[in-house]
N, C-alpha and C positions, 0 to 999 in steps of 0.2 A: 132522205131528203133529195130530191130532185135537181140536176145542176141546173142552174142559170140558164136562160134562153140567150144567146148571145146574138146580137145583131152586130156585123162588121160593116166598117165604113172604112174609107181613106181618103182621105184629100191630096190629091196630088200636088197641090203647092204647098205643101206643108212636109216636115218629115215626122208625122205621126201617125198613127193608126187607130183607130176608137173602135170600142164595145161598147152596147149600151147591153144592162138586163134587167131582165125583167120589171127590177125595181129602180127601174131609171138612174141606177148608177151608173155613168160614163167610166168606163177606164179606157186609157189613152198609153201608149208606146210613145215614145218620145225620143228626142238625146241632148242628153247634159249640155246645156251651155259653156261649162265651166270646162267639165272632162270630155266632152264628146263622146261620152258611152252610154248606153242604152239606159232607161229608167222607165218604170209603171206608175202611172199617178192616176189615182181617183179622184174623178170631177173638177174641181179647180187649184187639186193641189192639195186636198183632205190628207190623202196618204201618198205618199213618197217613196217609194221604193227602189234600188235600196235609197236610204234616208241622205239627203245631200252633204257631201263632207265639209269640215269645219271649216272657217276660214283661215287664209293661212295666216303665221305668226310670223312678223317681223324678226328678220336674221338680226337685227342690232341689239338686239336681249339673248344673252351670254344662253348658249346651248343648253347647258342644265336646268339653266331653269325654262329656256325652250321650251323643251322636254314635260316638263310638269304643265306649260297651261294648254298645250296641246294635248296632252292626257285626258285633263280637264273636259277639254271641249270636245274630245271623241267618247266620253263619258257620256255628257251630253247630248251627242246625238243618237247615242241607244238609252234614252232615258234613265242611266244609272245616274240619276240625282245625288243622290247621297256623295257617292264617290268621285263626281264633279266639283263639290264644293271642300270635300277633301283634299283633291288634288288643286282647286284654287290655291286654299288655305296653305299648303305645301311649296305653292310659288311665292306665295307673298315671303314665307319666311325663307327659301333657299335667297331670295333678294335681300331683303334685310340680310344676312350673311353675308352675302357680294358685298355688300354696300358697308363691309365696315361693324357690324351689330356684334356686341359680342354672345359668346354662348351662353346658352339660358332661355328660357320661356318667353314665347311670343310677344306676351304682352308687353315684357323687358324693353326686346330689340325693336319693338315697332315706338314706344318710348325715347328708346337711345338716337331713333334715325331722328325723329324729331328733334329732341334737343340739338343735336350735331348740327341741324337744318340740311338734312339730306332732303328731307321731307317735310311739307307746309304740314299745317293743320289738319286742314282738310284733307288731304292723303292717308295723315293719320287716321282720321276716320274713318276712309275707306278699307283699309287695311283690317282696323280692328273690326266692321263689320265684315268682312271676309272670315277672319278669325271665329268670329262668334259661330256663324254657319259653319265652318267647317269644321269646329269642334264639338256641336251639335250632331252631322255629320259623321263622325268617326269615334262616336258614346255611345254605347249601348240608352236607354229609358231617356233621351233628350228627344228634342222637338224634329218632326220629321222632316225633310229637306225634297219640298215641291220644285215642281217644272220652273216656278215662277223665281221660285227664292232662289233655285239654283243659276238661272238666267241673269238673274240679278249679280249674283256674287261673281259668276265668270265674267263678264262687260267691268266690274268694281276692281277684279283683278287685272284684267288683260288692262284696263283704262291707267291702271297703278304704274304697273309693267312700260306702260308706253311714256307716263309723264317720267321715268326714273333713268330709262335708259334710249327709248328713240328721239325721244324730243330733242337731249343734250346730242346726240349723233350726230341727229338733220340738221343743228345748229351749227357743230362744228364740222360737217360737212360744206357747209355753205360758206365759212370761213376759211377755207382750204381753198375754196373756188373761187374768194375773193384775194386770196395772199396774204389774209390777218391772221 
């Protein structure tokens, strides 16, 4: 196979550099917004190279479980779906824990936060939909865990995450800065 004809371009008020080849692919040299280090991207952003990092996780959710939706979400960005919604799944229940649940089976302590009203309804639900996928996820002959589902379940997790422990934070932070 023949390499690519590579046509170089540069725009000087830009900090990027382009290839076009032969099959009108553009690849472009760039620098991260975010990091300010180097990245390759194809045409408008098709491929990302390397893949952009996750975003980051609010310090006001206790380190450990830190730990797990950030696993999650670097999961996710090398496509290890499966093991994304594992590692959701792994956060919802290290919080349930935090939060008081006692030990026992998922469905228990996502149960128990409810009753107590750690947790509305509807958190419940998101919770247990986390759960479903993640134990999907980490079974062998269950349902397989796409880009999509797994997108889903880390935003259901990380969104859990925020209503349980930053919200009540930001709240009582701003109560601090009023003197109540």
């Amino acid at each position: 196979m023949a390499p690519a004809e590579w046509k170089y371009g540069y725009d000087s008020g830009t900090t990027a550099c382009a290839w076009k080849t032969r099959h009108d692919e553009i690849w472009w040299i760039g620098i991260c917004n975010y990091c300010f280090k180097p990245l390759l991207v194809k045409n408008d952003g098709e491929v990302v190279f390397p893949r952009p990092l996750p975003s980051p996780t609010d310090k006001r959710i206790p380190e450990h479980i830190r730990k797990d939706i950030i696993e999650a979400k670097m999961c996710f960005s090398v496509h290890a779906y499966r093991a994304c919604a594992v590692m959701a799944r792994r956060a919802i229940q290290s919080a349930a824990l935090d939060k008081g649940a006692k030990e026992g089976n998922l469905v228990n302590q996502i149960e128990e936060l409810e009753q107590v009203g750690v947790i509305t309804k509807d958190l419940k639900e998101w919770a247990t939909v986390v759960r479903w996928v993640g134990n999907d996820a980490a079974h062998p002959n269950k349902d397989d865990v796409y880009e999509e589902d797994a997108d889903d379940i880390l935003k259901l997790a990380e969104q859990f995450l925020e209503v349980i422990y930053v919200t009540p934070a930001l709240a009582q932070e701003r109560r601090k800065k009023r003197g109540k």
